[in-house]
PyMOL Python script that loads the backbone (N, CA, C, O; Angstrom):
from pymol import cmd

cmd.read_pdbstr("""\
ATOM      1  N   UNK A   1     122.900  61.992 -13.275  1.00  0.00           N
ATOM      2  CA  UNK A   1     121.807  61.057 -13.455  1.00  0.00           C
ATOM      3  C   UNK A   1     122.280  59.867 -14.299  1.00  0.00           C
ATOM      4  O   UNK A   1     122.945  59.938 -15.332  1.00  0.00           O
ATOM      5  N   UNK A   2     121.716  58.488 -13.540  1.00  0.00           N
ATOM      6  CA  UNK A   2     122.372  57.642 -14.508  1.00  0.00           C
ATOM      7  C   UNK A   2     121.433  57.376 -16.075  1.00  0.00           C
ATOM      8  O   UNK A   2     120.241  57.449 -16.376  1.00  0.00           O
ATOM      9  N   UNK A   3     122.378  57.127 -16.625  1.00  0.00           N
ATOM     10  CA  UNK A   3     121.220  57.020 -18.565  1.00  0.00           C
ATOM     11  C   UNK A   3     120.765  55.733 -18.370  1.00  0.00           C
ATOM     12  O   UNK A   3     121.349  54.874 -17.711  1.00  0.00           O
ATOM     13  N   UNK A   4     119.269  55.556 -19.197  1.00  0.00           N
ATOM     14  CA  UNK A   4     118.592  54.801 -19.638  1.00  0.00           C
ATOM     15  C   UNK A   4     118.853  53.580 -19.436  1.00  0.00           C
ATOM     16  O   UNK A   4     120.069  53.459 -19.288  1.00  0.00           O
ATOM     17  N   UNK A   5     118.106  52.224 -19.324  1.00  0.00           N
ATOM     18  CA  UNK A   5     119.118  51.193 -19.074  1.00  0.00           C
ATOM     19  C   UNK A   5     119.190  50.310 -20.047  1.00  0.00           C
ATOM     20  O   UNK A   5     119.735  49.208 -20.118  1.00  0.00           O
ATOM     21  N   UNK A   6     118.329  51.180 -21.076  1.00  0.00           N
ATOM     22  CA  UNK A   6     118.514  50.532 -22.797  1.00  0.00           C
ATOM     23  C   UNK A   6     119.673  51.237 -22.960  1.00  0.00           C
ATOM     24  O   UNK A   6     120.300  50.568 -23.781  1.00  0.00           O
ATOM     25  N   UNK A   7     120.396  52.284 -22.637  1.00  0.00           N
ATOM     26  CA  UNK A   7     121.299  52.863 -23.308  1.00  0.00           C
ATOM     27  C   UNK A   7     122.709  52.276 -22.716  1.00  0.00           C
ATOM     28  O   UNK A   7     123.734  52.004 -23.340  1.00  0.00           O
ATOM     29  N   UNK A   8     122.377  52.145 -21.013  1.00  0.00           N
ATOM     30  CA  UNK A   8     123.640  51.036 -20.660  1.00  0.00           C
ATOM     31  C   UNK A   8     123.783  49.978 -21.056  1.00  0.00           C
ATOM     32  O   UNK A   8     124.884  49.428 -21.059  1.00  0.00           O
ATOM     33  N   UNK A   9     122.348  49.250 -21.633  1.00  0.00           N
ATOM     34  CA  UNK A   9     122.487  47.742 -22.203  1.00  0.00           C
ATOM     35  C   UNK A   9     123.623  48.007 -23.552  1.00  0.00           C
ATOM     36  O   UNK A   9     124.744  47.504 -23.478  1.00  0.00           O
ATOM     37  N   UNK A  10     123.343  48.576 -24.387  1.00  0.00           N
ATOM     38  CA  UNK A  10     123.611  49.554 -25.193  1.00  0.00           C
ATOM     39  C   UNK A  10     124.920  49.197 -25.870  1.00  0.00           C
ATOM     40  O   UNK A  10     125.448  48.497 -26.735  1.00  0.00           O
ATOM     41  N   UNK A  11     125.134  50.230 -24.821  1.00  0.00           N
ATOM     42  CA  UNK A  11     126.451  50.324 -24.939  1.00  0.00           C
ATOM     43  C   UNK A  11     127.054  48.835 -23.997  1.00  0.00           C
ATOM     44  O   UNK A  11     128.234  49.127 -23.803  1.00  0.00           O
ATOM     45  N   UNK A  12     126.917  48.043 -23.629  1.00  0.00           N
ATOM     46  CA  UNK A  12     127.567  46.794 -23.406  1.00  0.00           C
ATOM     47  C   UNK A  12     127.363  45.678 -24.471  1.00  0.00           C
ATOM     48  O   UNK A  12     127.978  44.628 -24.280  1.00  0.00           O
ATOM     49  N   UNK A  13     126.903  45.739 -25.108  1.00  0.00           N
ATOM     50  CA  UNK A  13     126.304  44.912 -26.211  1.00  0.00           C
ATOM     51  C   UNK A  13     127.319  45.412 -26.864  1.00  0.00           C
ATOM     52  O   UNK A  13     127.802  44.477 -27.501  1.00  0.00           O
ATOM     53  N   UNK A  14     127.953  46.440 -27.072  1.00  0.00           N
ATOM     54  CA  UNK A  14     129.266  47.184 -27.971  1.00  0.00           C
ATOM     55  C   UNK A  14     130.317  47.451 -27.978  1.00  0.00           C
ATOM     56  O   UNK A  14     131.151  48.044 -28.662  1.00  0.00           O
ATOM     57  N   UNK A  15     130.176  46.774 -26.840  1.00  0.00           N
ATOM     58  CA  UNK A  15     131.591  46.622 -26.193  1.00  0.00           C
ATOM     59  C   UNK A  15     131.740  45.071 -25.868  1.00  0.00           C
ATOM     60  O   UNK A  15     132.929  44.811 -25.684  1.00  0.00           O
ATOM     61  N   UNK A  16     131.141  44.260 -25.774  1.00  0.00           N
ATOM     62  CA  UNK A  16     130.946  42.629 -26.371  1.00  0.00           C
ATOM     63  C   UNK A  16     131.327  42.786 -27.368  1.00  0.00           C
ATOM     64  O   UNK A  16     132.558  42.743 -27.365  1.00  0.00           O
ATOM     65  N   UNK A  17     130.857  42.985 -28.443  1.00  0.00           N
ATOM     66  CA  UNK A  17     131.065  43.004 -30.045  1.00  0.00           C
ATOM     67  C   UNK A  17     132.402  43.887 -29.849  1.00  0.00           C
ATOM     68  O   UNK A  17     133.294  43.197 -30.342  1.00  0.00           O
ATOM     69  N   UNK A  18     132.824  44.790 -29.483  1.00  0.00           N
ATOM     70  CA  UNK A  18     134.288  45.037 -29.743  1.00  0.00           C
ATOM     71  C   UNK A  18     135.268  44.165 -29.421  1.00  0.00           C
ATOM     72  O   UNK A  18     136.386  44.177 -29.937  1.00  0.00           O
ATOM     73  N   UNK A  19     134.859  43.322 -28.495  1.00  0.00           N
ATOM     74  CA  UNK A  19     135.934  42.866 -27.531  1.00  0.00           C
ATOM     75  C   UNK A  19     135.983  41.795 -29.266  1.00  0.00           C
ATOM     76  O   UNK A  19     137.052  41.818 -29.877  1.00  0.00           O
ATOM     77  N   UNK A  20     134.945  41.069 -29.792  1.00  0.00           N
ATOM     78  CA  UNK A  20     135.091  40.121 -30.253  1.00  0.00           C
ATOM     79  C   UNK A  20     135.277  40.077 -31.902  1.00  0.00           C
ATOM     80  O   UNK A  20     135.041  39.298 -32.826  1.00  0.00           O
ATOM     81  N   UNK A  21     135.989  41.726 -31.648  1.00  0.00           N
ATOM     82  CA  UNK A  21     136.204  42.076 -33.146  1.00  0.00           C
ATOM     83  C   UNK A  21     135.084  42.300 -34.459  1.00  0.00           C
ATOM     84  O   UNK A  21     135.253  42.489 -35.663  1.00  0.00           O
ATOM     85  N   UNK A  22     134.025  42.194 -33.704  1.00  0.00           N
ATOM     86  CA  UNK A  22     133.020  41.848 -35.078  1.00  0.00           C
ATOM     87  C   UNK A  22     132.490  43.292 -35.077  1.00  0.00           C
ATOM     88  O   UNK A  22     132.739  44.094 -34.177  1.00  0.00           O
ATOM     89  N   UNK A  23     131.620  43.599 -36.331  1.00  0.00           N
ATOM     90  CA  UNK A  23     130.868  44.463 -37.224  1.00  0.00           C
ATOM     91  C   UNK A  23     129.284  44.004 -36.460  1.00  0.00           C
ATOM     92  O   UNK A  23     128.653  42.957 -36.316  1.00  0.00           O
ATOM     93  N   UNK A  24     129.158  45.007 -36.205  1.00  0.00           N
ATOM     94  CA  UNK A  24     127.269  44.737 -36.749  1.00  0.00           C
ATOM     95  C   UNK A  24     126.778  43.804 -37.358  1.00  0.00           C
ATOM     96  O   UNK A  24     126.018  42.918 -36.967  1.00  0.00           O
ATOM     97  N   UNK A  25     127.268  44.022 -38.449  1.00  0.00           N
ATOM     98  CA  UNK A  25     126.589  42.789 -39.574  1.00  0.00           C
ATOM     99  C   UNK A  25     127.343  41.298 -39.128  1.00  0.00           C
ATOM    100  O   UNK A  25     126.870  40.189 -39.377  1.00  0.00           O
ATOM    101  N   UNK A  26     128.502  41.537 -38.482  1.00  0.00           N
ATOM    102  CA  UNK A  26     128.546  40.150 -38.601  1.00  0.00           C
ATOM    103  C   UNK A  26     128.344  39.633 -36.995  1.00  0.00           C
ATOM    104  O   UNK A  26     128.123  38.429 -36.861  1.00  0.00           O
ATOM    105  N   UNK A  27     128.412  40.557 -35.640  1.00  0.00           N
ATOM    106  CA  UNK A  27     127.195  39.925 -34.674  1.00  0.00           C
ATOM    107  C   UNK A  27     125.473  39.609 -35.436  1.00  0.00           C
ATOM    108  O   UNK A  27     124.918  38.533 -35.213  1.00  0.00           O
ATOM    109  N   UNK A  28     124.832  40.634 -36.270  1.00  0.00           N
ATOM    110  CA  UNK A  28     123.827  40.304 -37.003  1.00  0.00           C
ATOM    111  C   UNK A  28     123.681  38.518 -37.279  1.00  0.00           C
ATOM    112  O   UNK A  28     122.888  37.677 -36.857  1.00  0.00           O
ATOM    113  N   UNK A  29     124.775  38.465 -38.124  1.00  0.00           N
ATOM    114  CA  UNK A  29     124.415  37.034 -38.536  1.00  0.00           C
ATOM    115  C   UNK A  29     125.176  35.992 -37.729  1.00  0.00           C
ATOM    116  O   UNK A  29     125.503  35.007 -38.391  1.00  0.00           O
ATOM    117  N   UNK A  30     125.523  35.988 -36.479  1.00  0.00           N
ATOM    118  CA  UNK A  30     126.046  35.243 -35.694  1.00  0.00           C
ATOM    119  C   UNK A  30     124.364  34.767 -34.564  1.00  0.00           C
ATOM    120  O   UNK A  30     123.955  33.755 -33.994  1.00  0.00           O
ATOM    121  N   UNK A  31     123.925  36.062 -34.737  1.00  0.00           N
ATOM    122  CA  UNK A  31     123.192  36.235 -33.289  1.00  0.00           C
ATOM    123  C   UNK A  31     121.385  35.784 -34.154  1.00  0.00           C
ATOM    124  O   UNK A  31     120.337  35.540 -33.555  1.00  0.00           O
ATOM    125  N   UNK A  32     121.675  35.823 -36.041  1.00  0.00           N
ATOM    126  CA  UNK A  32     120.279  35.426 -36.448  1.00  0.00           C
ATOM    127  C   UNK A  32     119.412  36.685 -36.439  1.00  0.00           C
ATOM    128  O   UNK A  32     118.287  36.541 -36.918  1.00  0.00           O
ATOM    129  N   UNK A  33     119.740  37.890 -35.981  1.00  0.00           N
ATOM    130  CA  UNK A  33     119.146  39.065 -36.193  1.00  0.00           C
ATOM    131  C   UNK A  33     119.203  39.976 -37.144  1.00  0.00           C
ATOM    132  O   UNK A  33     120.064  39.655 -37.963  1.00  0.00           O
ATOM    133  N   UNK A  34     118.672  40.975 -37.411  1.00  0.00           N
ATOM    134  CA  UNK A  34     118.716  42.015 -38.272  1.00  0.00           C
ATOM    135  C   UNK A  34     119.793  42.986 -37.848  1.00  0.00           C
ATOM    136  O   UNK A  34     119.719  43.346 -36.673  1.00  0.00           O
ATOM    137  N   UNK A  35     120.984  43.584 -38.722  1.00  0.00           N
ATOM    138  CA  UNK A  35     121.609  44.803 -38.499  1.00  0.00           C
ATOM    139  C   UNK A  35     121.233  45.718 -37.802  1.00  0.00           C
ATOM    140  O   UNK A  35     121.811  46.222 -36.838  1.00  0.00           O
ATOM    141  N   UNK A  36     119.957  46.052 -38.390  1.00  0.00           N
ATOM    142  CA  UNK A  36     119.116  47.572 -37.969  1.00  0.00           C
ATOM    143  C   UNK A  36     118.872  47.187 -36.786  1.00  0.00           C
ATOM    144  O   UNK A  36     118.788  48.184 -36.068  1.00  0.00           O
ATOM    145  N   UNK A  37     118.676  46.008 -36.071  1.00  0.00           N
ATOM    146  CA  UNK A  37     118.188  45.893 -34.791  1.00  0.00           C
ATOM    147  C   UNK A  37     119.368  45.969 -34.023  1.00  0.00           C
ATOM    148  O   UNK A  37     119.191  46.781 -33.115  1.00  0.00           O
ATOM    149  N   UNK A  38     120.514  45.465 -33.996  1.00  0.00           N
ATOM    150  CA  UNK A  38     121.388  45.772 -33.525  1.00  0.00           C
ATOM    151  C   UNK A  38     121.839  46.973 -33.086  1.00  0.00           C
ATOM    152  O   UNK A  38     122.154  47.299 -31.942  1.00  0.00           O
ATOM    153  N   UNK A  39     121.846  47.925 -34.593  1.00  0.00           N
ATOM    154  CA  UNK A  39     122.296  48.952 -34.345  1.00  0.00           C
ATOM    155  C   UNK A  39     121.479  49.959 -33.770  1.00  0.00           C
ATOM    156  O   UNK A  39     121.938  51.058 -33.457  1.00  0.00           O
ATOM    157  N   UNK A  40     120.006  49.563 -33.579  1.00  0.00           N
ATOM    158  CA  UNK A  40     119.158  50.410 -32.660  1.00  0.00           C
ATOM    159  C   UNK A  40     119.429  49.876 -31.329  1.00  0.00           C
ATOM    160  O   UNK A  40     119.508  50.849 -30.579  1.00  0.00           O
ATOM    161  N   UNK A  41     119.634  48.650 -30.592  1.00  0.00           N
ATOM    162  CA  UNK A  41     119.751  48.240 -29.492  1.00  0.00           C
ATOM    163  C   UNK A  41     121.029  48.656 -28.701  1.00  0.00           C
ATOM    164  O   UNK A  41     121.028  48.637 -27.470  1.00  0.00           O
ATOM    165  N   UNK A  42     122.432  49.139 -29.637  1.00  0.00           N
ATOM    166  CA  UNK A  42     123.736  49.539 -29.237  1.00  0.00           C
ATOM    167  C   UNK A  42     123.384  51.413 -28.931  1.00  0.00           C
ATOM    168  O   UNK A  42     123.979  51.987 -28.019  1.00  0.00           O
ATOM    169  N   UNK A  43     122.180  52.301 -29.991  1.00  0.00           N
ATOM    170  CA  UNK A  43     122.040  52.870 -29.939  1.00  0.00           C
ATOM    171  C   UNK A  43     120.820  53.063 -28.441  1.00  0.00           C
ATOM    172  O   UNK A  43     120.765  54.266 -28.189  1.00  0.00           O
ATOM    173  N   UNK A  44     120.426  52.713 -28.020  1.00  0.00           N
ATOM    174  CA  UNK A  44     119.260  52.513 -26.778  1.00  0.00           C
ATOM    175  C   UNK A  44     117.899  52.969 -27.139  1.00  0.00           C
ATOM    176  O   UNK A  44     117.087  53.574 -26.438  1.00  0.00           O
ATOM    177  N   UNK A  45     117.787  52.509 -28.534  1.00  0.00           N
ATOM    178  CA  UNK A  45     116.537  52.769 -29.319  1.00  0.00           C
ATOM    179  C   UNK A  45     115.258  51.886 -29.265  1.00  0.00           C
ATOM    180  O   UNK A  45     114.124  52.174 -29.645  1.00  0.00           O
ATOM    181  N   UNK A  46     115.841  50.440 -28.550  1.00  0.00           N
ATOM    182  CA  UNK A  46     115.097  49.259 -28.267  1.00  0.00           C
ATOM    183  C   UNK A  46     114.929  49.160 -27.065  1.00  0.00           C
ATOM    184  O   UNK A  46     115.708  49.578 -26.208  1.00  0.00           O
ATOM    185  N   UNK A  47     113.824  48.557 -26.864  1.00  0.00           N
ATOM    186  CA  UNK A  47     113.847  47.679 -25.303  1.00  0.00           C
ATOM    187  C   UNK A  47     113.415  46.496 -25.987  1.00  0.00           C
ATOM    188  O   UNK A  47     112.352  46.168 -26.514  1.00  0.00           O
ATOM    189  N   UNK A  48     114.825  45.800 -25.794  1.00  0.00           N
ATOM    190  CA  UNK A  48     114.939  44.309 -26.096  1.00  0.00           C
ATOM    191  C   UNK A  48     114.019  43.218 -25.006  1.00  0.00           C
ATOM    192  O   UNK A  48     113.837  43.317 -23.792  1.00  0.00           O
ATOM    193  N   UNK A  49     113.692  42.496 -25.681  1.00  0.00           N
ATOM    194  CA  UNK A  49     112.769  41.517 -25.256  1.00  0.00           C
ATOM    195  C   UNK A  49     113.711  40.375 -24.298  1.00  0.00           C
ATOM    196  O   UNK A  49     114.909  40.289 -24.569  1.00  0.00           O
ATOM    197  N   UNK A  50     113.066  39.402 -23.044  1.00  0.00           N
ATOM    198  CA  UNK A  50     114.112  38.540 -22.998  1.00  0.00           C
ATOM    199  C   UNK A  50     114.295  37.380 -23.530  1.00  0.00           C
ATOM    200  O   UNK A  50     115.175  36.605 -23.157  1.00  0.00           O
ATOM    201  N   UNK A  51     113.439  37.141 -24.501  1.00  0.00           N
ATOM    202  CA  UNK A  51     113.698  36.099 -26.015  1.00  0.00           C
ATOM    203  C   UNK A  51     115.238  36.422 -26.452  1.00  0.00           C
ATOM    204  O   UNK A  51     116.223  35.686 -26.498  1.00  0.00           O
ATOM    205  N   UNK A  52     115.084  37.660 -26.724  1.00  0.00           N
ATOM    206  CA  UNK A  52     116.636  38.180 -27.265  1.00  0.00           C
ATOM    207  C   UNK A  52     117.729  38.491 -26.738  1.00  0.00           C
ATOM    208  O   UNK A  52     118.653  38.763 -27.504  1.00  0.00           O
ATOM    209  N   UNK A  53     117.886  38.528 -25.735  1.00  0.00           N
ATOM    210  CA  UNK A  53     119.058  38.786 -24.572  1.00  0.00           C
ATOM    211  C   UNK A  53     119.265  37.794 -24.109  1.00  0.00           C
ATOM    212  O   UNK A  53     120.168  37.829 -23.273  1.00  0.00           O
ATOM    213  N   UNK A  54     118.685  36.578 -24.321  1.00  0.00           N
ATOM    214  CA  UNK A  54     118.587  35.193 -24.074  1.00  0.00           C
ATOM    215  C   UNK A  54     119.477  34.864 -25.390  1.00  0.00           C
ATOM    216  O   UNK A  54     120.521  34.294 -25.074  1.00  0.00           O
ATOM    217  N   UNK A  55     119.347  35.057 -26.652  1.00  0.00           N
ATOM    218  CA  UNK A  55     119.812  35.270 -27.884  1.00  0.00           C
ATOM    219  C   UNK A  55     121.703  35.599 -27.454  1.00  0.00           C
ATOM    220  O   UNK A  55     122.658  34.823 -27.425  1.00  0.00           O
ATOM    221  N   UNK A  56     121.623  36.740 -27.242  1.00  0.00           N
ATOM    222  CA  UNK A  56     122.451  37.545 -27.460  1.00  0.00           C
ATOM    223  C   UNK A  56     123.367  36.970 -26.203  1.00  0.00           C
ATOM    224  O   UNK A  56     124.543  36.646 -26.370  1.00  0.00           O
ATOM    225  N   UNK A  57     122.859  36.903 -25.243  1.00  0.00           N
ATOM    226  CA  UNK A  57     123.991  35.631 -24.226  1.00  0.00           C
ATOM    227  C   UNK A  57     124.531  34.857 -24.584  1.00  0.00           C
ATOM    228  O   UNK A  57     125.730  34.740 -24.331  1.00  0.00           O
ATOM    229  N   UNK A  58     123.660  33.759 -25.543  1.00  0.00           N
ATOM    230  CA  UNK A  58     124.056  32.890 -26.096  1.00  0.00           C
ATOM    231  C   UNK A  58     125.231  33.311 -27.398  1.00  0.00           C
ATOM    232  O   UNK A  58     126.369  32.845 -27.334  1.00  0.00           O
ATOM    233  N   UNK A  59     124.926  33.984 -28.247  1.00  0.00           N
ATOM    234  CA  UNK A  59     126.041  34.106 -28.798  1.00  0.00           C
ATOM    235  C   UNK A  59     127.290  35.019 -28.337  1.00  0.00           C
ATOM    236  O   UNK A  59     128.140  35.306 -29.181  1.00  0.00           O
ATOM    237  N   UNK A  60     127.386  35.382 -27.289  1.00  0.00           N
ATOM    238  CA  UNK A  60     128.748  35.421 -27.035  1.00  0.00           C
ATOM    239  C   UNK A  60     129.363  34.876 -26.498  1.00  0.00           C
ATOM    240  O   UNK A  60     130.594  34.880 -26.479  1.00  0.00           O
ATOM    241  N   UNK A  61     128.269  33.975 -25.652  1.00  0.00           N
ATOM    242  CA  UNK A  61     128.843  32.617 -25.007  1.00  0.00           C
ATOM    243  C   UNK A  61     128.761  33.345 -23.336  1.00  0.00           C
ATOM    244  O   UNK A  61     129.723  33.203 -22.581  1.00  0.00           O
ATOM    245  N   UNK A  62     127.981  33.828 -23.060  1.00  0.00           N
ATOM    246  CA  UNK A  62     128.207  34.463 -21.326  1.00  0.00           C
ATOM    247  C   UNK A  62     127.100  34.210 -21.151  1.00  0.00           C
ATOM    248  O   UNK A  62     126.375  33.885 -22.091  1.00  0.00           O
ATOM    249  N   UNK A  63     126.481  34.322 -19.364  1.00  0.00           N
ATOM    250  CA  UNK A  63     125.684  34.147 -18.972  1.00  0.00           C
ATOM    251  C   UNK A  63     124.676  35.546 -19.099  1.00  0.00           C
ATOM    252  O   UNK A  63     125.284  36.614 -19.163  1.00  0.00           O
ATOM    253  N   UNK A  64     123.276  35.590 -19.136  1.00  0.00           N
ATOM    254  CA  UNK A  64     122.257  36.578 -18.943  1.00  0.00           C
ATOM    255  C   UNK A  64     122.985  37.115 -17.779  1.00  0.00           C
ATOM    256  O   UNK A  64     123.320  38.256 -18.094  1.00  0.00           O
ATOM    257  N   UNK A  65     123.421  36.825 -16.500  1.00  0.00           N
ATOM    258  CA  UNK A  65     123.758  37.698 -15.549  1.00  0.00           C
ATOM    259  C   UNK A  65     125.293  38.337 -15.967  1.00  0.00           C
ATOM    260  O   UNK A  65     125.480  39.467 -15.516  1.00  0.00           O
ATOM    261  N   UNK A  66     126.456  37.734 -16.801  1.00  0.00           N
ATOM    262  CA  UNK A  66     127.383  38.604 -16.975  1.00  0.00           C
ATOM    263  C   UNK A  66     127.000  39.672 -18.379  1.00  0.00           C
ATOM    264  O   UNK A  66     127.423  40.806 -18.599  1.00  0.00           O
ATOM    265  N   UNK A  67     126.181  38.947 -19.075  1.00  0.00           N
ATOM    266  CA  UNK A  67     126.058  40.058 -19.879  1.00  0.00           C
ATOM    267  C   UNK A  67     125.177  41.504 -19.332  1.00  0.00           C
ATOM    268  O   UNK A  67     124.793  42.441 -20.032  1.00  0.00           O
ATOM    269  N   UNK A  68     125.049  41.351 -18.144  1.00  0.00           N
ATOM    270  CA  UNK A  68     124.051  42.608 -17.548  1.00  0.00           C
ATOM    271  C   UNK A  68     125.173  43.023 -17.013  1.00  0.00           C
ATOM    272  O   UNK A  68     125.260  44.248 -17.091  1.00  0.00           O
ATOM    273  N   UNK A  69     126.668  42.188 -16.161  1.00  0.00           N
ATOM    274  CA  UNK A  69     127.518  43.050 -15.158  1.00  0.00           C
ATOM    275  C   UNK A  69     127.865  44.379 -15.560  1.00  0.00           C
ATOM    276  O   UNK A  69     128.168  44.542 -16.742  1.00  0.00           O
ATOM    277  N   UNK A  70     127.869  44.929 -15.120  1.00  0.00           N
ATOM    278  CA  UNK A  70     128.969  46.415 -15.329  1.00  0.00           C
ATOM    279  C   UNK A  70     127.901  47.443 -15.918  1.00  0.00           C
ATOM    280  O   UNK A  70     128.305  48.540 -16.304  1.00  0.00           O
ATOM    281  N   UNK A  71     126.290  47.055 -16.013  1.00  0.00           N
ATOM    282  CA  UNK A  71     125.514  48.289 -16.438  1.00  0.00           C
ATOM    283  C   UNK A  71     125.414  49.106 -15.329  1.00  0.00           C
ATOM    284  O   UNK A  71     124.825  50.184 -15.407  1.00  0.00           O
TER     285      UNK A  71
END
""", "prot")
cmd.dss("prot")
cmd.show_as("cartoon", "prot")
cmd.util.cbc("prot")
cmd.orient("prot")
């Protein structure tokens, strides 16, 4: 069964942030968000809004559609 698609978002959001070397805290203050939110959204604890994935595109610099590829 495939998991959650907060939990595939998830885990791609964490593997962005790996690729780009950063901490939590410091996607946190790149992206203008809270830690804890982060680390619930990597965890698939959120269903992120698309205010924020709009956010979160933007700071890694990819499009809303590549940051969805590969879920």
């Amino acid at each position: 069964m495939t998991p959650d698609i907060r939990v595939r978002f998830g885990n791609r959001l964490r593997q962005l942030r790996h690729r780009q070397g950063w901490t939590q805290e410091e996607l946190a203050d790149v992206l203008g968000l809270d830690r804890s939110y982060i680390a619930e959204i990597e965890l698939g604890k959120r269903n992120v809004c698309l205010k924020n994935i709009e956010v979160i595109a933007k700071g890694f610099k990819v499009s809303m559609g590549q940051l969805f590829s590969r879920l």
